[in-house]
C-alpha positions as CSV (number, residue, x, y, z in Angstrom):
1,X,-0.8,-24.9,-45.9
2,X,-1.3,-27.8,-47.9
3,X,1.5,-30.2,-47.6
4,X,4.1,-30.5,-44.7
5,X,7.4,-32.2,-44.5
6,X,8.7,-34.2,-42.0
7,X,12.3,-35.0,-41.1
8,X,12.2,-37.9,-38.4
9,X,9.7,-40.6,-38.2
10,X,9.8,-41.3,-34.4
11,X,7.3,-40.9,-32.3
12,X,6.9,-37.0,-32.1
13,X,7.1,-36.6,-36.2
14,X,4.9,-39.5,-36.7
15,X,2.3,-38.1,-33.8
16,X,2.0,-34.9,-35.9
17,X,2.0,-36.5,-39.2
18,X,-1.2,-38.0,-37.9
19,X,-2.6,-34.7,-36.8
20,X,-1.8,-33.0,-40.5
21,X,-3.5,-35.7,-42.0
22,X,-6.8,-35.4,-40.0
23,X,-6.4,-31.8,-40.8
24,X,-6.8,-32.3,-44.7
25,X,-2.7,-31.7,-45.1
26,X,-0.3,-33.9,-46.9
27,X,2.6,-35.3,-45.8
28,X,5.7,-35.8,-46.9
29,X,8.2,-37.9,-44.3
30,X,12.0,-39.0,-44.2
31,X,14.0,-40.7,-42.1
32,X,17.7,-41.4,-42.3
33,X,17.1,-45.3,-42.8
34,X,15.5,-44.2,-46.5
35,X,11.5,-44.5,-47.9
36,X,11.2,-48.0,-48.1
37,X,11.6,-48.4,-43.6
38,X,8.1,-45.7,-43.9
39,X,5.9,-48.4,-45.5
40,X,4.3,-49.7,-42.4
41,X,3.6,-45.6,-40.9
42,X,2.9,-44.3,-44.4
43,X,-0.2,-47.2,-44.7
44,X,-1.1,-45.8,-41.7
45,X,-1.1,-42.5,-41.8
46,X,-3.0,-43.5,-45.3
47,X,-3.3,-41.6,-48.7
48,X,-2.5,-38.4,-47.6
49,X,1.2,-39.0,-46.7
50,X,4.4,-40.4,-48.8
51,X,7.6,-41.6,-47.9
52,X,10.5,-39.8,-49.4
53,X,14.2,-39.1,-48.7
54,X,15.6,-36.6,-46.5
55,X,15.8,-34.4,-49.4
56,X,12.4,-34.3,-51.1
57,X,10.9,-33.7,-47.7
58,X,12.7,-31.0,-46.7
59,X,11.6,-28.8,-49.9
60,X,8.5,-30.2,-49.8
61,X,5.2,-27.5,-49.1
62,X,5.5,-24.2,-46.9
63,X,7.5,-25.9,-43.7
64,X,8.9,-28.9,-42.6
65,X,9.2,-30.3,-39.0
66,X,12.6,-31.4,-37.8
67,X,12.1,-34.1,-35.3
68,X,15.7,-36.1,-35.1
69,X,18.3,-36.4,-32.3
70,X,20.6,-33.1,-31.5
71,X,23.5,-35.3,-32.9
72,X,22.2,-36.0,-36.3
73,X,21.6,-32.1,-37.2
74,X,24.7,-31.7,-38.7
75,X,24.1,-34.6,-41.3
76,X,21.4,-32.8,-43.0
77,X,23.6,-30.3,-45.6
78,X,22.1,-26.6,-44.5
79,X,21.0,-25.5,-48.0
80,X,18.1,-27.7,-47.7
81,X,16.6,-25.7,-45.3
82,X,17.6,-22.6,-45.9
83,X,15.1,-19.9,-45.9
84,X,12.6,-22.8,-45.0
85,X,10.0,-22.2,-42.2
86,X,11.5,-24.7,-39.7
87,X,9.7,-26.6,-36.7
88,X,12.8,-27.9,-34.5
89,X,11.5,-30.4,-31.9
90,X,14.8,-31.0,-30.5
91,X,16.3,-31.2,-27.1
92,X,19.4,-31.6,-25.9
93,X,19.8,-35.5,-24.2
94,X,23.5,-36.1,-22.8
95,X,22.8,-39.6,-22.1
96,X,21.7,-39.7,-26.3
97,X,23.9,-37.0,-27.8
98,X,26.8,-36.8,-25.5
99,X,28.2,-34.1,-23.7
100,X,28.1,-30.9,-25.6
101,X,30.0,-28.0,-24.3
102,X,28.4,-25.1,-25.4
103,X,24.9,-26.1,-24.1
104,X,26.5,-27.6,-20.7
105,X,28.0,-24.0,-19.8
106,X,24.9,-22.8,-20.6
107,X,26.6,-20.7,-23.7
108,X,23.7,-21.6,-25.9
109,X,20.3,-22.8,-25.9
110,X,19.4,-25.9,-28.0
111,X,17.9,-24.0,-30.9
112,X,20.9,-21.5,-30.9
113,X,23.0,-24.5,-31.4
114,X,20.7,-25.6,-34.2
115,X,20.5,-22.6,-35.8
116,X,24.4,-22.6,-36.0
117,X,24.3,-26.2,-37.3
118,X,21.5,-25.2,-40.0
119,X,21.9,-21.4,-40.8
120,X,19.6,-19.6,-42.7
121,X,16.8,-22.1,-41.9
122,X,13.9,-20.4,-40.1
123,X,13.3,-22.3,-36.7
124,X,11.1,-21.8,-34.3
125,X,11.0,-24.2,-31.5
126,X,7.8,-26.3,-31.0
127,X,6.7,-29.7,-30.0
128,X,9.8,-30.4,-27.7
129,X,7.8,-30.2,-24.6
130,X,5.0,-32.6,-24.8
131,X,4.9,-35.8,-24.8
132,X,4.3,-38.0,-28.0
133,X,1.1,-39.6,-26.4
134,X,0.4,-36.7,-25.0
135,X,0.2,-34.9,-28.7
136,X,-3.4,-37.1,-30.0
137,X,-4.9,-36.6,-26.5
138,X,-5.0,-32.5,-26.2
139,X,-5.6,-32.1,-30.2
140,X,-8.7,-30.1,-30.5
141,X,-10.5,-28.4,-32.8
142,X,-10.4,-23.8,-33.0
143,X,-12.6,-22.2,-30.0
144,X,-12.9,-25.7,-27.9
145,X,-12.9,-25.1,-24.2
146,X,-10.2,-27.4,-23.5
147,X,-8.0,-26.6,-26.0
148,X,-4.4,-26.6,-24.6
149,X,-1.4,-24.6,-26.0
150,X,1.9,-24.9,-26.7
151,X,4.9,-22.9,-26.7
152,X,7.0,-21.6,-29.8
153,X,10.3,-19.4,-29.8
154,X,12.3,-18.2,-32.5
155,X,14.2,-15.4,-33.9
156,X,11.8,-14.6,-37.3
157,X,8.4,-13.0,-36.9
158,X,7.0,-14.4,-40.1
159,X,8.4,-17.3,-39.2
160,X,6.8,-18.2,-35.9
161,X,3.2,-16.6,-37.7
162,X,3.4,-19.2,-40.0
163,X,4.2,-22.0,-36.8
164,X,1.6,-20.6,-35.3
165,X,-0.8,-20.9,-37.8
166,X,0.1,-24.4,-38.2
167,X,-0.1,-25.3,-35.2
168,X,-3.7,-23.7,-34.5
169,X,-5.0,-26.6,-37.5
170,X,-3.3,-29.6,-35.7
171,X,-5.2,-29.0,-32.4
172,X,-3.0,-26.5,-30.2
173,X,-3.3,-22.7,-29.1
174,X,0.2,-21.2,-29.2
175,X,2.2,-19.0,-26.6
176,X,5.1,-17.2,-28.0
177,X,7.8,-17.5,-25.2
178,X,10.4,-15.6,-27.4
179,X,13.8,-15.8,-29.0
180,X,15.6,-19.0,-29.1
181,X,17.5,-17.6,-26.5
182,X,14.8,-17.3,-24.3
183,X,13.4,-21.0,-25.4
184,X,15.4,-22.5,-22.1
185,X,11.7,-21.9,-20.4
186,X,10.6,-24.8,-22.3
187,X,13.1,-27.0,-22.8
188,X,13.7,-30.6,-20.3
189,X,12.9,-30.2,-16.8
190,X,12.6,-26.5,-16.9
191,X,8.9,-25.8,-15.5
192,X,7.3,-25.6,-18.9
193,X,8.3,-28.9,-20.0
194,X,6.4,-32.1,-20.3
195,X,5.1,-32.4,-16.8
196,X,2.6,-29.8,-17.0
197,X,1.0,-31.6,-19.6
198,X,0.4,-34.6,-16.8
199,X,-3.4,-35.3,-15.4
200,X,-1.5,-36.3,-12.3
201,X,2.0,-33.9,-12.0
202,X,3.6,-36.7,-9.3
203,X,3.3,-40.0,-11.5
204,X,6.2,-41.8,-11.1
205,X,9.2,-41.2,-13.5
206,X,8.3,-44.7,-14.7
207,X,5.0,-44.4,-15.6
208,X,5.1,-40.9,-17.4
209,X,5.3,-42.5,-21.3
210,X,1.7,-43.8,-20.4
211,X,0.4,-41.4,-18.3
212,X,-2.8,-39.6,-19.3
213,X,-2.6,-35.8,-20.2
214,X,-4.9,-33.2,-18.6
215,X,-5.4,-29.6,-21.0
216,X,-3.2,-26.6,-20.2
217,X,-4.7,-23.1,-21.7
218,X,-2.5,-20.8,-23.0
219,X,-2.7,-18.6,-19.5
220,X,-1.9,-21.8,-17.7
221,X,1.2,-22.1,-20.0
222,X,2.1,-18.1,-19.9
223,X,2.4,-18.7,-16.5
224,X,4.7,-21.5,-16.4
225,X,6.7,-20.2,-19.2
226,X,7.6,-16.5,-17.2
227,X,8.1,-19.0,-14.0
228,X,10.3,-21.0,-15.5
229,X,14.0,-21.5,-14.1
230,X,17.1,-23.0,-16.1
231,X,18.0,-26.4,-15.1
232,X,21.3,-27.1,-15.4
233,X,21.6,-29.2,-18.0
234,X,25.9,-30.7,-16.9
235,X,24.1,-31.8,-14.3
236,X,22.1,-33.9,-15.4
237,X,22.9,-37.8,-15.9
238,X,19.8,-38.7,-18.0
């Protein structure tokens, strides 16, 4: 892969864009507040990446990471992404997207409902349950003995190969936890999500977003992921 789109410049998309940089990929990133907010993180991120609108990054290279709040995924008109390799980072925050039915009866998953909101796009869920911090901290390179892993779900084979692969040259191993109906094992508070990724499990809610991470191998992660059980989400406040 040479070039990878991002659509979200918050702090997961812009955490990646700085790992497919270092990783000799370009990048081409959107937000919904147009190229010209991007100057200060495309400077940044430095020759390698370029601002562009919502559109140009989604067709831009062999994926593109979508990394935007649950509400906004029905702004973004479906074509663009169809048949697209598609890395959905999002979770489902009530407190952010308000209350959604389908995902408070437990219905759907997250990524079911995104795939309704964006069919024929190619998701497989990854990056939703780490951290943004967390994401420069366990990068490392192929074969190291503390490389961590993350997990990915989705529905096409080639599809989550190609997420995979990806993912291997920004710094992770990868666990395949499924269909996107299975991808409850990883989404918030379920016992793949976030916390496993914490040097110290019992830091305080408080101090999480600076927090230092500690490595979790893919067996570590395999573990969690068949351990997991769904939290129910209309019960949560946050």
């Amino acid at each position: 892969m040479s070039t990878l789109g991002i659509i979200g410049s918050g702090n997961i998309g812009a955490a990646v864009g700085r790992l497919a940089v270092a990783a000799d990929i370009d990048v081409v990133i959107a937000n919904s507040r147009g190229p010209q907010s991007l100057a200060g993180l495309v400077e940044e991120l430095g020759p390698r990446a370029t601002a562009a609108t919502v559109e140009q990054a989604a067709r831009a290279g062999d994926a593109t990471l979508l990394s935007i709040p649950l509400s906004a995924y029905g702004s973004i008109p479906a074509e663009l992404l169809r048949g697209r390799t598609v890395l959905d980072t999002g979770n489902y925050y009530p407190h952010r997207d308000g209350r959604i039915a389908e995902l408070d009866s437990e219905e759907l998953t997250t990524t079911e409902l995104a795939q309704r909101l964006l069919p024929g796009a190619l998701l497989v869920k990854a990056f939703n349950n780490i951290m943004a911090h967390h994401i420069p901290q366990l990068a490392r390179p192929a074969g190291a003995a503390d490389r961590s892993a993350l997990p990915i779900a989705g529905e096409d084979t080639g599809a989550k190969e190609r997420a995979a692969k990806l993912i291997d040259r920004l710094g992770f191993d990868t666990v395949d936890a499924g269909t996107v109906a299975q991808s409850w094992r990883f989404e918030p508070e379920s016992g793949a999500y976030t916390h496993i990724y914490l040097a110290d499990p019992d830091v305080p809610f408080d101090q999480m977003m600076q927090a230092p991470a500690a490595p979790v191998p893919a067996e570590e992660l395999r573990a969690a992921l068949e351990e997991s059980e769904r939290v129910r989400v209309a019960g949560r406040t946050f």
